[in-house]
PAZAPA-4460 file (N, C-alpha, C; in steps of 0.05 Angstrom, whole numbers, plus 32768, in hexadecimal, padded with zeros to 4 digits):
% residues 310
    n_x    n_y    n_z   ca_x   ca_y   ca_z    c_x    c_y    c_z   seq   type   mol
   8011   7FE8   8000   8000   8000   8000   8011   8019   8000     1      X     A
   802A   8013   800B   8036   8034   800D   8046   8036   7FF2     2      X     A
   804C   8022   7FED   8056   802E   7FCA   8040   8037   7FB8     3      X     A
   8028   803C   7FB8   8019   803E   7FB0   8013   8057   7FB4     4      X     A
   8022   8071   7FC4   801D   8085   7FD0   8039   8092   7FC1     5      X     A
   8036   80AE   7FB6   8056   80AE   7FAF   8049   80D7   7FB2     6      X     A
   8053   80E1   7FC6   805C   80FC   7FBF   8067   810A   7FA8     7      X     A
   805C   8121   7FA2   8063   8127   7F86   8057   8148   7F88     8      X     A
   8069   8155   7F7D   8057   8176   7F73   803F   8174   7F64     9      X     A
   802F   8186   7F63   801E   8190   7F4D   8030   8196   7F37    10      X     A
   801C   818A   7F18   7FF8   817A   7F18   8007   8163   7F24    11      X     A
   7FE3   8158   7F1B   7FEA   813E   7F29   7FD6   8129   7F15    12      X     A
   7FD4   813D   7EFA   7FCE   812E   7EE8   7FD9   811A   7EDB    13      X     A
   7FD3   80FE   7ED7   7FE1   80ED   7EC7   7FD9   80EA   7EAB    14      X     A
   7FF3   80E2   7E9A   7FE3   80E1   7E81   7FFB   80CF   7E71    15      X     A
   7FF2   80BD   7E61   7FFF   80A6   7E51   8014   80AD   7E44    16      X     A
   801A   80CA   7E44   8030   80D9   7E37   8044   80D9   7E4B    17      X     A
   8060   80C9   7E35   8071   80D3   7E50   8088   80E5   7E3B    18      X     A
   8092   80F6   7E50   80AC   80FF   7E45   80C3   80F7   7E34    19      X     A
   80C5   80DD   7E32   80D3   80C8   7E1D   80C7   80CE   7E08    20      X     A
   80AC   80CB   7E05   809C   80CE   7DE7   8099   80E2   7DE4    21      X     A
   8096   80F7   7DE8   808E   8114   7DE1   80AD   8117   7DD3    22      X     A
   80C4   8110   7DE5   80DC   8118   7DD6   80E0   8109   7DBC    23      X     A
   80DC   80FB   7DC0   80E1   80E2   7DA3   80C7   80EC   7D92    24      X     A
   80B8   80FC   7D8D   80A1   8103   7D81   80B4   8122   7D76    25      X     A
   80B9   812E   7D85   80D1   8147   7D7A   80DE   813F   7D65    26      X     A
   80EF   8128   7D71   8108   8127   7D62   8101   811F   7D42    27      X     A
   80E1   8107   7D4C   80D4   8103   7D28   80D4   8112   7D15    28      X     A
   80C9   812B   7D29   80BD   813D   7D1C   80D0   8150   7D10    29      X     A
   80E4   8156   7D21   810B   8160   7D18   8112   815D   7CFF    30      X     A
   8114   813C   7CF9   811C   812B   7CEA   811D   813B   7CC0    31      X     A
   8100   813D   7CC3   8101   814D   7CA7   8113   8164   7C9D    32      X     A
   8112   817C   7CB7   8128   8194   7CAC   8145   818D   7CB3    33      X     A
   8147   817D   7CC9   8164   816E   7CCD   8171   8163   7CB0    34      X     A
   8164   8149   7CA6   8169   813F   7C8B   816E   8154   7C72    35      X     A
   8159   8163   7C6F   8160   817B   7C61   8177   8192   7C69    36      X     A
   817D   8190   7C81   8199   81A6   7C89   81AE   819A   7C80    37      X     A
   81B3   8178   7C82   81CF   816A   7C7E   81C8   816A   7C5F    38      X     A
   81B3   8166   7C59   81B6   816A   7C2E   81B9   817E   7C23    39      X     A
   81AF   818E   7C2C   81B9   81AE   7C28   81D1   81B7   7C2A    40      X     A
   81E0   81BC   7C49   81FB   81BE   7C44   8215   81AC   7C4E    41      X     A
   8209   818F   7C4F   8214   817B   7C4E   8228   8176   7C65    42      X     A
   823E   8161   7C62   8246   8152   7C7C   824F   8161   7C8F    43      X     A
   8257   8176   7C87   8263   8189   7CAA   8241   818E   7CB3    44      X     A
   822B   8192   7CB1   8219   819A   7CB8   8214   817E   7CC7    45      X     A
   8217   8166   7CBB   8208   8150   7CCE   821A   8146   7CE7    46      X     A
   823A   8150   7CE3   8247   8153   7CF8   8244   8161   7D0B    47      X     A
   8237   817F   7D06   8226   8195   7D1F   8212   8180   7D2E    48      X     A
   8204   816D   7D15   81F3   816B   7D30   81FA   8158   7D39    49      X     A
   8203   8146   7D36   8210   8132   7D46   821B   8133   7D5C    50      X     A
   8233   814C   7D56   823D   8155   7D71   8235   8163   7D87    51      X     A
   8223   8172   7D7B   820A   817D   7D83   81F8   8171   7D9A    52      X     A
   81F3   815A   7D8C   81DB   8146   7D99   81F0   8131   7DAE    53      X     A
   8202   8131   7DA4   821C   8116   7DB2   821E   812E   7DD4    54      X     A
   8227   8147   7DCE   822D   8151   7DE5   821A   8159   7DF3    55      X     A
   8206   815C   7DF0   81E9   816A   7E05   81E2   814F   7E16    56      X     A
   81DD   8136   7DFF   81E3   8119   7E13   81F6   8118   7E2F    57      X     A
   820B   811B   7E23   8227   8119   7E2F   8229   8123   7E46    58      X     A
   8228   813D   7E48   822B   8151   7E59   8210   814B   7E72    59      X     A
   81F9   8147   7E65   81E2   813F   7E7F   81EF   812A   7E8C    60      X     A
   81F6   810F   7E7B   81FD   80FD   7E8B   8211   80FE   7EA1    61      X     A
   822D   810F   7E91   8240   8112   7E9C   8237   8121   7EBE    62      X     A
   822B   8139   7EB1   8216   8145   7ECD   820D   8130   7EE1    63      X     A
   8204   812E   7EDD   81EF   8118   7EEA   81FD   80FD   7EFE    64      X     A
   820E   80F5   7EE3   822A   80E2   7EF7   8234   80E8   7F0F    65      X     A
   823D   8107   7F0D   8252   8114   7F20   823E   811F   7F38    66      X     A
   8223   8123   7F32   820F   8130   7F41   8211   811A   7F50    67      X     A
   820C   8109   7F51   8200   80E8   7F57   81E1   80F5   7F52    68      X     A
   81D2   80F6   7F3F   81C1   80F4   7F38   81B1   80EB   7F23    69      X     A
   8192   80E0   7F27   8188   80D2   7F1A   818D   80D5   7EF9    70      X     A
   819C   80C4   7EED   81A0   80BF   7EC8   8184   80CF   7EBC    71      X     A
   8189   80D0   7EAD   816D   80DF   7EA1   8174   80EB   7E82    72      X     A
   8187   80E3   7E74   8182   80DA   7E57   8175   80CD   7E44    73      X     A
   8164   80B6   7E57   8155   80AB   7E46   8145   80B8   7E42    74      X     A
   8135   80D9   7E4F   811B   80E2   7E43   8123   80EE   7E2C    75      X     A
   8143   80EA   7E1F   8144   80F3   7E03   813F   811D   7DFF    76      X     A
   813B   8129   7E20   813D   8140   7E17   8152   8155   7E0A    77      X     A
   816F   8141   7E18   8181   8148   7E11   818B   8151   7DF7    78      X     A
   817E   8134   7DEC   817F   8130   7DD2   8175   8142   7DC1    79      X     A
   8156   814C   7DC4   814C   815C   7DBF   8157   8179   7DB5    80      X     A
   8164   817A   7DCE   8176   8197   7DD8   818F   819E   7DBD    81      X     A
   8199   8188   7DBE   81B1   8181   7DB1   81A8   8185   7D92    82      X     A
   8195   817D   7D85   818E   8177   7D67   8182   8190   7D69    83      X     A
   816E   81A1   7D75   8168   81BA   7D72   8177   81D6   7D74    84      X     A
   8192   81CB   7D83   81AA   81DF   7D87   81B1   81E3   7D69    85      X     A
   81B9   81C1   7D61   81C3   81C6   7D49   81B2   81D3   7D36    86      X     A
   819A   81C5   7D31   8186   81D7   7D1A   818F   81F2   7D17    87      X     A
   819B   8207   7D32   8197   821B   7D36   81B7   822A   7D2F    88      X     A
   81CB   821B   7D29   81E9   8222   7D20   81EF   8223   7D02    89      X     A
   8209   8234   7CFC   8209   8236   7CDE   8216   821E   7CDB    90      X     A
   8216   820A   7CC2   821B   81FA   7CB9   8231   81F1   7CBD    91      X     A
   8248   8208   7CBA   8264   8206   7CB9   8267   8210   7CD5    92      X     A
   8258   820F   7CE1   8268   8212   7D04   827A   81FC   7D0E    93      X     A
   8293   8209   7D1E   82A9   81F6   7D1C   82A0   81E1   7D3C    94      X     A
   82A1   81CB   7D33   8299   81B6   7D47   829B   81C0   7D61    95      X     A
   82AF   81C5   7D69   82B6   81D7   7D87   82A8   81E4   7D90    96      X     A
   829D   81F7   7D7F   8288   820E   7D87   8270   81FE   7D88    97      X     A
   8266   81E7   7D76   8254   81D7   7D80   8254   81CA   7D95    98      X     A
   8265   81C1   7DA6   8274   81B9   7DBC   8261   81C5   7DD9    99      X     A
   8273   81E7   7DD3   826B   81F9   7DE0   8254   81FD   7DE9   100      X     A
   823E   8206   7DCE   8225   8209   7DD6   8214   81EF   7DE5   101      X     A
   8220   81DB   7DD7   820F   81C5   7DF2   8214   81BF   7E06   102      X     A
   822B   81C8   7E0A   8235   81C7   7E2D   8222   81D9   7E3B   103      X     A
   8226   81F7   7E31   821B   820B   7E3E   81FD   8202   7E3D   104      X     A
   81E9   81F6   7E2C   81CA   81F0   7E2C   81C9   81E1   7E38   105      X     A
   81D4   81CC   7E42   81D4   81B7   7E55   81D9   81BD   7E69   106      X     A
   81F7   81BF   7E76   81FA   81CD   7E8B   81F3   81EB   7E9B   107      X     A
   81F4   81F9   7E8C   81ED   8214   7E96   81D9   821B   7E98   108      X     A
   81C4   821A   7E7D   81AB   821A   7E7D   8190   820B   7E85   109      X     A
   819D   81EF   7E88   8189   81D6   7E86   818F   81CC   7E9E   110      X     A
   81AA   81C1   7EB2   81AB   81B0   7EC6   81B2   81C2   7EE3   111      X     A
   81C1   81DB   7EE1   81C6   81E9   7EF4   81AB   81F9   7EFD   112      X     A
   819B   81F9   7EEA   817A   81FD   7EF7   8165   81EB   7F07   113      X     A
   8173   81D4   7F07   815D   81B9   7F15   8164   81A3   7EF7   114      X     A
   8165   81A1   7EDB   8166   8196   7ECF   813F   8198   7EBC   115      X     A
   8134   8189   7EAB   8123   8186   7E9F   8109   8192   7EB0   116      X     A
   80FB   81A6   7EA1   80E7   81A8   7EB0   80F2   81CA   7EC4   117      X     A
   8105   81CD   7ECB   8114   81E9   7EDE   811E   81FC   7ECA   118      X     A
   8120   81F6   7EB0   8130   8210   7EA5   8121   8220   7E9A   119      X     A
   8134   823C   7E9B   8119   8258   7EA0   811D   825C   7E86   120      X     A
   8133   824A   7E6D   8124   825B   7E4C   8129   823A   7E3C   121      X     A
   8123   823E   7E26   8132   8229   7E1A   8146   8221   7E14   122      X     A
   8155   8209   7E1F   817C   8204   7E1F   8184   8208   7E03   123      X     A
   8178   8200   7DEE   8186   81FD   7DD5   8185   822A   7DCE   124      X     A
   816E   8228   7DCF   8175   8253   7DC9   8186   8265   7DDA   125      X     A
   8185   8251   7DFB   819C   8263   7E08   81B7   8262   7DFF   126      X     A
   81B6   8245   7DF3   81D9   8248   7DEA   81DB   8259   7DCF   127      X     A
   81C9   8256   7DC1   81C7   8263   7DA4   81D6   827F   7DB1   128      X     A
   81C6   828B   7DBC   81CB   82A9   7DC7   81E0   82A3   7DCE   129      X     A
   81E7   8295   7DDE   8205   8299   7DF0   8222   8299   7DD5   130      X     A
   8212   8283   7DC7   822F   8283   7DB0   822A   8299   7DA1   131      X     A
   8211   82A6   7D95   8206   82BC   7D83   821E   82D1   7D95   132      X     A
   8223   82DA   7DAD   8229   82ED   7DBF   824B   82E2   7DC0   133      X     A
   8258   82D1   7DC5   826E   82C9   7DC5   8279   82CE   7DAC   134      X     A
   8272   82AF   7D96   8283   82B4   7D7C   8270   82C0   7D6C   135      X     A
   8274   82E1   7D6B   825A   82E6   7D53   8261   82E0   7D35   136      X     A
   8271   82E6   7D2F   8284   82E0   7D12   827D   82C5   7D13   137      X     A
   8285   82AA   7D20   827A   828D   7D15   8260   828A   7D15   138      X     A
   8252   82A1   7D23   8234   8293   7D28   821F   829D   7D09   139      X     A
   8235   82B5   7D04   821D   82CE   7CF7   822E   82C7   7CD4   140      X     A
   8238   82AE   7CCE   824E   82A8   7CB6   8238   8287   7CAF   141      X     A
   8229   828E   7C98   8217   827D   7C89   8227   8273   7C71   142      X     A
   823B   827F   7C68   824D   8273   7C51   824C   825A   7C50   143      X     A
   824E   8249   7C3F   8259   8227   7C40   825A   8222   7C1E   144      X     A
   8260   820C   7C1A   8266   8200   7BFE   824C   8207   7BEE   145      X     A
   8237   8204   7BF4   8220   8209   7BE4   820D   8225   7BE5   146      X     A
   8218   8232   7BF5   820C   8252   7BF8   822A   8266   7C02   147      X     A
   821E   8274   7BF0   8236   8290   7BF9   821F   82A8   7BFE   148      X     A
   8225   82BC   7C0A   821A   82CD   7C09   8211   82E0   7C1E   149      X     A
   81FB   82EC   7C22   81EF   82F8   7C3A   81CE   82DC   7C36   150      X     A
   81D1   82D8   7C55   81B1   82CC   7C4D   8199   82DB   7C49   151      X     A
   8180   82CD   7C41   8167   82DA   7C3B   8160   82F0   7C48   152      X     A
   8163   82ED   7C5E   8155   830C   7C71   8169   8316   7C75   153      X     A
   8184   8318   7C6F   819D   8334   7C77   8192   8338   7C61   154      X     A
   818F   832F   7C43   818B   8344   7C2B   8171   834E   7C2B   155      X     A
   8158   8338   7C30   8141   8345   7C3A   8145   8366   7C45   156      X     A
   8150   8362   7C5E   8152   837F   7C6A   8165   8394   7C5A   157      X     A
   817E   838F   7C4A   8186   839C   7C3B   8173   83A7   7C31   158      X     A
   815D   83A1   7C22   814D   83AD   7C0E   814F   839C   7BF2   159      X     A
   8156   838C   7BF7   8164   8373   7BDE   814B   835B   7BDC   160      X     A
   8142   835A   7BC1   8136   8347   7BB4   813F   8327   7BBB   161      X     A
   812E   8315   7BC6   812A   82FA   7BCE   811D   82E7   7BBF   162      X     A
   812A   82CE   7BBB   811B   82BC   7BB1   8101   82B1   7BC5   163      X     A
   80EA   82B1   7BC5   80D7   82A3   7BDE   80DA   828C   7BD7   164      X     A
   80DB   8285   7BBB   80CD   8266   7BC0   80EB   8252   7BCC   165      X     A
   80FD   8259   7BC6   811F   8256   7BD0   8118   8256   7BEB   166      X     A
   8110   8268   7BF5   810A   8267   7C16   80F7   824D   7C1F   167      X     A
   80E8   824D   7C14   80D9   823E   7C16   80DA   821E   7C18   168      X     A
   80EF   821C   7C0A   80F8   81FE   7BF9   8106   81FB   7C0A   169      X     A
   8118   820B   7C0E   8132   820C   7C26   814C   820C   7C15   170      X     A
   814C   8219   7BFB   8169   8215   7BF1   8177   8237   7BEA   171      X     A
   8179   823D   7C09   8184   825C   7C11   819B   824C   7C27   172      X     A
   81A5   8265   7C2B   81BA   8262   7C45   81AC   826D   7C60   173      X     A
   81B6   825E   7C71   81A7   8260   7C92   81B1   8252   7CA9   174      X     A
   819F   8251   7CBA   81B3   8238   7CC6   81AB   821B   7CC4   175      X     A
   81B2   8208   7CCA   81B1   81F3   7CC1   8191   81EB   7CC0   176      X     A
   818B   81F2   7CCF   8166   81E2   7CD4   8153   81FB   7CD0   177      X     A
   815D   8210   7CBB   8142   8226   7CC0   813F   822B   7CA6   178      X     A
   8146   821B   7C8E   8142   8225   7C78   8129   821B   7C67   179      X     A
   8122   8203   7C6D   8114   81FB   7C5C   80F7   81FE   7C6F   180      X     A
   80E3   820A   7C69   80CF   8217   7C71   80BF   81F9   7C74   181      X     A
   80BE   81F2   7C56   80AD   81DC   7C50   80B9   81BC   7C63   182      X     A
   80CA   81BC   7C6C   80D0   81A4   7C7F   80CE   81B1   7C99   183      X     A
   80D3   81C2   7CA2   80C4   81CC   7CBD   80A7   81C7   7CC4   184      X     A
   8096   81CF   7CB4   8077   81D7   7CAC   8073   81B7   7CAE   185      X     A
   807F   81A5   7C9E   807B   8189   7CA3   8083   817A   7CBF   186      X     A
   8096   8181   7CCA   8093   817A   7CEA   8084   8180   7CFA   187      X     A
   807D   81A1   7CF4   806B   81A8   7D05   8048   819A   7D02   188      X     A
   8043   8193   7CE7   8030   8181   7CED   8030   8165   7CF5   189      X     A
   804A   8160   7CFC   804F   8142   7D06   8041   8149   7D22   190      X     A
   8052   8155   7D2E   804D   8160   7D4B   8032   8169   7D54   191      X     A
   8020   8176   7D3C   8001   817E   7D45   7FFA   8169   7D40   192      X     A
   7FF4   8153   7D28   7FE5   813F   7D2A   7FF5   812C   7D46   193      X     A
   8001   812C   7D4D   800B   8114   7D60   8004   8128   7D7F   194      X     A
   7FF7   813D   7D7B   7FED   814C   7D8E   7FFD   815B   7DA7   195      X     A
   801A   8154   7D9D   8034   8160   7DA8   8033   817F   7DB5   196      X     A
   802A   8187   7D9A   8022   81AB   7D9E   800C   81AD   7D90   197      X     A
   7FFE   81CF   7D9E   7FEC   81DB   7D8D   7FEF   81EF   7D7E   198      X     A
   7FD9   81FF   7D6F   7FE2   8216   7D67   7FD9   8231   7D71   199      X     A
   7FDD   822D   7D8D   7FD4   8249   7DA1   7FF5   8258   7D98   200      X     A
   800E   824F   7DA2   8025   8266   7DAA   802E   825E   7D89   201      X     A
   8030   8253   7D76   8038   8254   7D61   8027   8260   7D4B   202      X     A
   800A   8263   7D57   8003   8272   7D42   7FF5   828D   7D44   203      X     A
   7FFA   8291   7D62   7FFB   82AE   7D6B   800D   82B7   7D67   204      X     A
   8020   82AB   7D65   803F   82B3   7D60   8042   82BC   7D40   205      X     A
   803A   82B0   7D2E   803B   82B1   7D11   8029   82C6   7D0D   206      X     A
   800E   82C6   7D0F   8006   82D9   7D0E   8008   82FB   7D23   207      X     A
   8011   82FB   7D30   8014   8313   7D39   8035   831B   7D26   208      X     A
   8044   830F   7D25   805C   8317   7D16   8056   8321   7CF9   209      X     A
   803E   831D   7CE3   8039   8325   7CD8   8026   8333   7CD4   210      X     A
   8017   8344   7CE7   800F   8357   7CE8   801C   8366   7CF2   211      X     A
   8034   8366   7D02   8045   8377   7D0D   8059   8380   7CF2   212      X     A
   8064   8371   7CDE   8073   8374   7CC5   805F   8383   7CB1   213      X     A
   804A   837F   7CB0   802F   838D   7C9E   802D   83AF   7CAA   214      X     A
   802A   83AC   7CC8   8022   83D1   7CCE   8047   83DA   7CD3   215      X     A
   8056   83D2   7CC9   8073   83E9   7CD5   808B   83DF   7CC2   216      X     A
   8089   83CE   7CB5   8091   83BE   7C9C   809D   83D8   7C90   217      X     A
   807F   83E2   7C87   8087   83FB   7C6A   8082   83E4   7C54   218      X     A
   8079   83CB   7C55   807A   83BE   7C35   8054   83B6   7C3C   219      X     A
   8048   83BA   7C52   802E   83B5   7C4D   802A   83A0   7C48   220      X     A
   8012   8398   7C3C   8008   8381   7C2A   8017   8370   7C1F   221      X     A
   8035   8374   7C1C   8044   8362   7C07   8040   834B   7C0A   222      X     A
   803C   8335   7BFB   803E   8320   7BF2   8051   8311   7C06   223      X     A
   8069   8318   7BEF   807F   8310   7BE5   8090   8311   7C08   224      X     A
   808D   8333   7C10   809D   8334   7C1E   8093   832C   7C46   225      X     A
   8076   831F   7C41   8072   830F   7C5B   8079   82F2   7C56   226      X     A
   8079   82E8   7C37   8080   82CD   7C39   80A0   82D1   7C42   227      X     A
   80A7   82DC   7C2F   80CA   82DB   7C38   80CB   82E1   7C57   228      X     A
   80C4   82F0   7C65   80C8   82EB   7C81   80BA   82D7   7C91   229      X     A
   80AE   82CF   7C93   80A3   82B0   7C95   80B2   829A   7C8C   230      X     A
   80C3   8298   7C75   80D0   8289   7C6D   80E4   8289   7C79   231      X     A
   80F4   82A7   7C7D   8119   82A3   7C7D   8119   82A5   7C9E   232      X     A
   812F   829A   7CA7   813A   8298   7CC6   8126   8283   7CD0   233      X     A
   8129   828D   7CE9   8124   8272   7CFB   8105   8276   7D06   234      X     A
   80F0   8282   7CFA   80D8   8288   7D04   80CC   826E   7D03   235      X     A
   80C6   8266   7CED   80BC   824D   7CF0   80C6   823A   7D02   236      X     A
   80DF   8232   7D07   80E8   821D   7D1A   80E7   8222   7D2F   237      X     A
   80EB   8243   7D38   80DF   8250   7D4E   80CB   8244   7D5B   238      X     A
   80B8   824D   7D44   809F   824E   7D4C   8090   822F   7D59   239      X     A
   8093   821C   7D4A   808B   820A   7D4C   809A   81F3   7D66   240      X     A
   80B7   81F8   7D62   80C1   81E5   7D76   80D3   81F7   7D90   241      X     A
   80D4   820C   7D8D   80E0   821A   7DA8   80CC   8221   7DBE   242      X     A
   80BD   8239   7DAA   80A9   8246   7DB4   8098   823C   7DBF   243      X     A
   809C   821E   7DB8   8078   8210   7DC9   8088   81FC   7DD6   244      X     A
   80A3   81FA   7DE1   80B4   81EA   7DF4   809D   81EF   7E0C   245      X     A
   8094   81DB   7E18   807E   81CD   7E2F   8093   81E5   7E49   246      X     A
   80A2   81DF   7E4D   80B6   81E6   7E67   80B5   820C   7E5F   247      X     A
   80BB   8215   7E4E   80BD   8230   7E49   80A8   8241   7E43   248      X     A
   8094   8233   7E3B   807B   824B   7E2E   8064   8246   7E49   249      X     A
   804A   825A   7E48   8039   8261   7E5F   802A   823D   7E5E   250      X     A
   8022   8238   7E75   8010   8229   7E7E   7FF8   822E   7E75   251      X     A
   7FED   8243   7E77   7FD5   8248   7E74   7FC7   824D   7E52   252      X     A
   7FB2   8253   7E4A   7FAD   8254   7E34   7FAD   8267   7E2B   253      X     A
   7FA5   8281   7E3B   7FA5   829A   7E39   7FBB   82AA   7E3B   254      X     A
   7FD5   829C   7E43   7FE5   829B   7E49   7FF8   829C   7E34   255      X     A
   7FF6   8281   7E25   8002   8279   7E0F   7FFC   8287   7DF6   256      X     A
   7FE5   8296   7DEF   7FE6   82AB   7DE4   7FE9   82BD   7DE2   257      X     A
   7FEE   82CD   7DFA   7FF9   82E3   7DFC   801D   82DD   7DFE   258      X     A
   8023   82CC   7DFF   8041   82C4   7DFF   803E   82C1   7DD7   259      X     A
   8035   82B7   7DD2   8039   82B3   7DB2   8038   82D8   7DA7   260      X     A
   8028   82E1   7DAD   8029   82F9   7DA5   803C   830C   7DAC   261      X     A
   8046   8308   7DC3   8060   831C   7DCA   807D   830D   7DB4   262      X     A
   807E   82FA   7DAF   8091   82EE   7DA5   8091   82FD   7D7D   263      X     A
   8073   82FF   7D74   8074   8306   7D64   8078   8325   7D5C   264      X     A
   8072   8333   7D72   8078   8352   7D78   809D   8354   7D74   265      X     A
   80A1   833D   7D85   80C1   8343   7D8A   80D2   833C   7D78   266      X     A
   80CB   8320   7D6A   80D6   8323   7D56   80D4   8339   7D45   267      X     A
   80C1   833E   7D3F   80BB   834D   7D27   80C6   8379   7D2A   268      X     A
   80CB   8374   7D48   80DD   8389   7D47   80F9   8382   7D46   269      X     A
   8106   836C   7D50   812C   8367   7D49   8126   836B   7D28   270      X     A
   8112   835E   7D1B   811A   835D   7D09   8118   8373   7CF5   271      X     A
   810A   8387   7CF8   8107   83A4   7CF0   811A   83AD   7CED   272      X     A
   8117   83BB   7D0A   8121   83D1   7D18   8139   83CE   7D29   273      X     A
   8146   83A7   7D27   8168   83A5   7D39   8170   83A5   7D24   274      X     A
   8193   839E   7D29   81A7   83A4   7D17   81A4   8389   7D0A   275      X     A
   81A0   8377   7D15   81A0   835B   7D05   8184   8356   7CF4   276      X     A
   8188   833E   7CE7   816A   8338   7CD4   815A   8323   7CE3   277      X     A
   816B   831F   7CF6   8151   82FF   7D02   8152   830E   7D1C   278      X     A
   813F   8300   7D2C   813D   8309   7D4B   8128   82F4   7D58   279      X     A
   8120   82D7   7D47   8112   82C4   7D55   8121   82BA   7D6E   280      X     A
   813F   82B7   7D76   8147   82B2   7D88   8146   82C7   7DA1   281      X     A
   8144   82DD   7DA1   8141   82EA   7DBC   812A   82F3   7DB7   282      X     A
   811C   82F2   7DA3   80FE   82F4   7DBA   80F6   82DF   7DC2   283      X     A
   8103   82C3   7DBE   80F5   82A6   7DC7   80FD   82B0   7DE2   284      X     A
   8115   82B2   7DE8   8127   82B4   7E01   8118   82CB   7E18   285      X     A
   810E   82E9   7E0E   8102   82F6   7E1D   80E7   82EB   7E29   286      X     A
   80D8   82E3   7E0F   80C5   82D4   7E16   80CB   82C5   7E2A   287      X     A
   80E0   82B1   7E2D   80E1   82A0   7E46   80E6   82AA   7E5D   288      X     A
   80F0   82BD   7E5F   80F1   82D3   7E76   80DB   82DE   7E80   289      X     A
   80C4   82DE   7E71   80B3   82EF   7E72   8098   82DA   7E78   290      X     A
   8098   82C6   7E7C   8083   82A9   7E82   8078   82A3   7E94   291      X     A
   808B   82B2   7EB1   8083   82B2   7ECB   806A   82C5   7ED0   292      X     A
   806C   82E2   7EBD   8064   82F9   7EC6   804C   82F1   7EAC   293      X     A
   8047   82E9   7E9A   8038   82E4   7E8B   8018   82CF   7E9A   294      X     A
   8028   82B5   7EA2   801D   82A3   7EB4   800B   82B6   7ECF   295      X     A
   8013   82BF   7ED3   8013   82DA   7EEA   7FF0   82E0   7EEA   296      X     A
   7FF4   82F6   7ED5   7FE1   8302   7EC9   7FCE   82ED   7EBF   297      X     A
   7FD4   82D5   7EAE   7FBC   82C9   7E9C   7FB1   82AC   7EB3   298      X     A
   7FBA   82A8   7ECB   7FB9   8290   7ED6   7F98   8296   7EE1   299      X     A
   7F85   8283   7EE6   7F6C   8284   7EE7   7F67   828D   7F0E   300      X     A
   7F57   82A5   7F16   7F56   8297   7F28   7F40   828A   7F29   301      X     A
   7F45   8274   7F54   7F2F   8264   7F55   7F16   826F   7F5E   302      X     A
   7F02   825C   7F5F   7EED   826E   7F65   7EF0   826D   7F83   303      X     A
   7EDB   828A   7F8A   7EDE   8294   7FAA   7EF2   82A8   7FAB   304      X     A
   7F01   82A4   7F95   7F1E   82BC   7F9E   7F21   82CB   7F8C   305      X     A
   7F0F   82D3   7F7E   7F09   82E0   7F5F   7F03   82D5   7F47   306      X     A
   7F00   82BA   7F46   7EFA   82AB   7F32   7ED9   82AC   7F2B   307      X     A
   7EDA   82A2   7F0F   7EC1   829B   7F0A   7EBC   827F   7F0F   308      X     A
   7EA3   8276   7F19   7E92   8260   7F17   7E9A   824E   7EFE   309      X     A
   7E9B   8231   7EF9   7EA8   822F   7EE0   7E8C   821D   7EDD   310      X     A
***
């Protein structure tokens, strides 16, 4: 009878979903723009993620060994961490610096907080930033054997003519996992039909970013120039697999929309009005800062204490 009794925080909802599968449902769903990043700019790219994904493993376990605490690689978040870091590096980033960033998402961001479930943004965008802020020259260098150039949104913002449907397809320069629109768009319906995510913070998110590019843009109505921003950088992958990370975005529902919408505000000012052309990484990141105070405001009360009757 007393094993049958087990202390535990709130909820205390159970449900047939465990953390193993939700991650292994990611990584399915990964799988499409992953395949398309290593065909695109080929074997140093599938070495990012490898190393990528080899060290975010590594480093929890290694953690965890020396902690004397409970193993916990098999929920595969690691993994997660690791293949999404990479998605998020230029092709030709030198292994080391891939190294780097998964130390720091694992350790700094992910296990010195409590581990899975404690960290206050997402591990794979904190390191993004941390390397974006360290090596800016390796991070902000899209060159490789099959693209030279400025990518889609530095010329975008130049004032410079874009291929969309190129964006689209994914055969631009970017970083490894943000180019091809159309293999994103296809994970992300892996993930809604397998009921992973919804489309409250990804599509408050999409849509407020382009009405925010429509009234302050200066291009209005364009076509051309809301697909191209929809297409180029990391909005889409953003959107779909950061932004709606279970651990980082609001609890609540009311919550989760108004978090999708500040994300699309914020992007859509870095990308204006900062010096750079993308800005889906720090507003994912403010947003995560901003979750406590969000939750705050949209959390229900109960009844008797200002609530309504339900």
């Amino acid at each position: 009878m007393g094993n049958m009794l087990n202390v535990s925080s709130n909820p205390h909802i159970r449900s047939s979903e465990s953390t193993t599968k939700i991650m292994l449902y990611v990584i399915i769903a990964l799988l499409p723009t992953t395949c398309f990043g290593v065909y695109n700019f080929g074997l140093h790219a599938l070495l990012v993620v490898l190393t990528t994904v080899a060290t975010t493993v590594l480093t929890e376990l290694i953690y965890e060994l020396l902690m004397k605490k409970k193993v916990t690689i098999g929920d595969l978040s690691a993994a997660v961490t690791g293949l999404l870091l990479a998605l998020n590096l230029p092709p030709q980033t030198p292994l080391w610096v891939a190294v780097m960033g998964g130390v720091f998402a694992i350790l700094v961001v992910k296990m010195l907080f409590g581990g899975l479930g404690q960290n206050f943004m997402n591990p794979a965008l904190g390191a993004r930033c941390f390397l974006l802020i360290s090596f800016t020259s390796i991070m902000t260098n899209f060159e490789c054997d099959a693209y030279t150039g400025a990518t889609p949104l530095a010329a975008l913002k130049a004032g410079e003519s874009v291929n969309v449907m190129d964006m689209i397809i994914g055969r631009t320069a970017g970083t490894i996992g943000e180019t091809s629109m159309l293999a994103i768009v296809l994970g992300a319906c892996i993930l809604i039909l397998l009921g992973v995510i919804d489309l409250r913070v990804p599509g408050s998110y999409i849509v407020s970013f382009v009405i925010f590019i429509v009234l302050f843009s200066g291009k209005g109505l364009d076509p051309q120039y809301i697909s191209a921003q929809l297409a180029g950088g990391g909005l889409m992958l953003g959107a779909f697999f950061m932004a709606t990370d279970y651990v980082t975005r609001p609890i609540t529902k009311k919550g989760q929309y108004v978090y999708g919408i500040f994300l699309g505000i914020m992007t859509g000012i870095f990308r204006l009005f900062g010096p750079s052309a993308e800005g889906v990484s720090y507003a994912i990141i403010i947003g995560n800062l901003l979750v406590p105070l969000i939750e705050k405001f949209t959390t229900p009360k109960p009844f008797g204490k200002g609530g309504e009757r339900a």
